[in-house]
C-alpha positions as protocol buffer text, in pm:
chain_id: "A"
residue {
  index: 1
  type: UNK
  ca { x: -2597 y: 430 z: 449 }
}
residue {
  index: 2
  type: UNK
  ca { x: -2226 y: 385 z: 471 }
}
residue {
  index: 3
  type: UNK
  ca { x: -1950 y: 471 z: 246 }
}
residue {
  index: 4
  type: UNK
  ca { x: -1577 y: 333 z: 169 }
}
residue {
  index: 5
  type: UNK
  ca { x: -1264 y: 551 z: 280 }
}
residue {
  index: 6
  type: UNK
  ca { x: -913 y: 510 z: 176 }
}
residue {
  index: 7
  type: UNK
  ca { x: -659 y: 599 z: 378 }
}
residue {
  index: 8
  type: UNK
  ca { x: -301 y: 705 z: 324 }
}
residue {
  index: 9
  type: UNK
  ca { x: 11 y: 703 z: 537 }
}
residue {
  index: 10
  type: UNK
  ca { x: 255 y: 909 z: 364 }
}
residue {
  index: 11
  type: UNK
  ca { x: 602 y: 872 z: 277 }
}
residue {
  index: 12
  type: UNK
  ca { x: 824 y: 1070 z: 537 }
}
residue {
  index: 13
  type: UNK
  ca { x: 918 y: 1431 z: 309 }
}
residue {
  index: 14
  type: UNK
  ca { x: 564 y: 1410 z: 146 }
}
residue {
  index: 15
  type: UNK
  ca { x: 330 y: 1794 z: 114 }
}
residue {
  index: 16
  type: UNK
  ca { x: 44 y: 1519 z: 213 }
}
residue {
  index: 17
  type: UNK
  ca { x: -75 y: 1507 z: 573 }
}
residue {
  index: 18
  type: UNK
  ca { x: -34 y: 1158 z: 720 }
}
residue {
  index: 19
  type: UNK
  ca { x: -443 y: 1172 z: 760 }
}
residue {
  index: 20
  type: UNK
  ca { x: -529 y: 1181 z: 367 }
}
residue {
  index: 21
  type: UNK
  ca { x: -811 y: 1018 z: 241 }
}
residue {
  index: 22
  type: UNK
  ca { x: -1032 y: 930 z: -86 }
}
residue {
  index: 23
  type: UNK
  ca { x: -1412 y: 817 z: -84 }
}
residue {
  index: 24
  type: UNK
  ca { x: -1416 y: 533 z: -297 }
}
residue {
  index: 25
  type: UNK
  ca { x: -1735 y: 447 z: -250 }
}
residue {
  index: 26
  type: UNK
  ca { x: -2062 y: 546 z: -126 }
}
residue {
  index: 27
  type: UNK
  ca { x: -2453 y: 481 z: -33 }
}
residue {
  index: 28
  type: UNK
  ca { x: -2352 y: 86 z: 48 }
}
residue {
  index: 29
  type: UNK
  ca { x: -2528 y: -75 z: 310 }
}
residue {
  index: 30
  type: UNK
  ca { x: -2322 y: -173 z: 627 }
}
residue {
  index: 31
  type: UNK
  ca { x: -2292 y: -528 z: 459 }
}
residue {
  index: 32
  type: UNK
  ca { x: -2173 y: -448 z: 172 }
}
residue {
  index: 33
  type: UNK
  ca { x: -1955 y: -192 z: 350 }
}
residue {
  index: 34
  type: UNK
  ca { x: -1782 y: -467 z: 529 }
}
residue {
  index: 35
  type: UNK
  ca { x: -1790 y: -771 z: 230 }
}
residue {
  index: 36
  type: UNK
  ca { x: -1568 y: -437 z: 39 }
}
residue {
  index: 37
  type: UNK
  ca { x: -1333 y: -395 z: 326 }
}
residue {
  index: 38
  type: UNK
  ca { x: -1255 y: -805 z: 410 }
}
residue {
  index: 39
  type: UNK
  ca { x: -1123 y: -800 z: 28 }
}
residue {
  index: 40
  type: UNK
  ca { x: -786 y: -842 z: 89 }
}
residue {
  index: 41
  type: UNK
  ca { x: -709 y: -577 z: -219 }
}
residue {
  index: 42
  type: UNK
  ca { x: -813 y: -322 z: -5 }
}
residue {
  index: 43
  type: UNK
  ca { x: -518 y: -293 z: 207 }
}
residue {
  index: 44
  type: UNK
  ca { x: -182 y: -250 z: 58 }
}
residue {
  index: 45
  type: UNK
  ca { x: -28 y: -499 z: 313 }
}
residue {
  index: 46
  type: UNK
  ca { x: -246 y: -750 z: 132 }
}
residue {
  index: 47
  type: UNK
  ca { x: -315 y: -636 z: -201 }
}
residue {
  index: 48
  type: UNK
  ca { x: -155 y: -801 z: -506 }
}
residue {
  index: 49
  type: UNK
  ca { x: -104 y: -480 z: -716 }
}
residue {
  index: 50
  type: UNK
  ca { x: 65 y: -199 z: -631 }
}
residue {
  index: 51
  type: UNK
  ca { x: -254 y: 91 z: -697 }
}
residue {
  index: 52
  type: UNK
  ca { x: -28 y: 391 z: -583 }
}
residue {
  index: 53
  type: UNK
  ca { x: 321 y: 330 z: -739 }
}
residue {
  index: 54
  type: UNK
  ca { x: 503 y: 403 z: -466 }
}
residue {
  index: 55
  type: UNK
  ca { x: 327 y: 770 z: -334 }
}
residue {
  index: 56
  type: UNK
  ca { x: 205 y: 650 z: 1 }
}
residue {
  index: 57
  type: UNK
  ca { x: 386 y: 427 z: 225 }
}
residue {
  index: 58
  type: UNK
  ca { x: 93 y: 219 z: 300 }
}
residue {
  index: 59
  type: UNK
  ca { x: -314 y: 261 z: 300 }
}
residue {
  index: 60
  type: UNK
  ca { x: -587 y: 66 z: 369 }
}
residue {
  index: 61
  type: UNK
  ca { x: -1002 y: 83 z: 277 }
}
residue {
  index: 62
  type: UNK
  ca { x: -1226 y: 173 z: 615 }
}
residue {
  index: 63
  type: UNK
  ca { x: -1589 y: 223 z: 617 }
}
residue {
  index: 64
  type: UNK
  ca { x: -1805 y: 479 z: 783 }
}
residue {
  index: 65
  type: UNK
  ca { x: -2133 y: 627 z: 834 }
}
residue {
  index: 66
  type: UNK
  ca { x: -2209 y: 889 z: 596 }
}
């Protein structure tokens, strides 16, 4: 089973580490794991709505093995 990570890059001044991250997600198959993370609002380069108002420079959804 796999489940869906976000990760943050922080802001430069922020208490967050540059390695913080959120399960979004879990007990998907690898599949579905990877049909979540080609979405392209799961990446805030290519997401349409700003989720995090600014807190985090950038993120993006990974999957892993849990």
């Amino acid at each position: 089973m796999y489940r869906i990570v976000r990760r943050f890059r922080d802001k430069p001044g922020s208490e967050l580490t540059p390695r913080h991250t959120e399960v979004m997600e879990t007990g998907l198959t690898r599949a579905e794991a990877q049909e979540h993370c080609d979405d392209p609002e799961t990446s805030s380069r290519t997401c349409e709505e700003d989720l995090y108002d600014g807190e985090y420079l950038s993120w993006f959804d990974s999957f892993e093995e849990e």
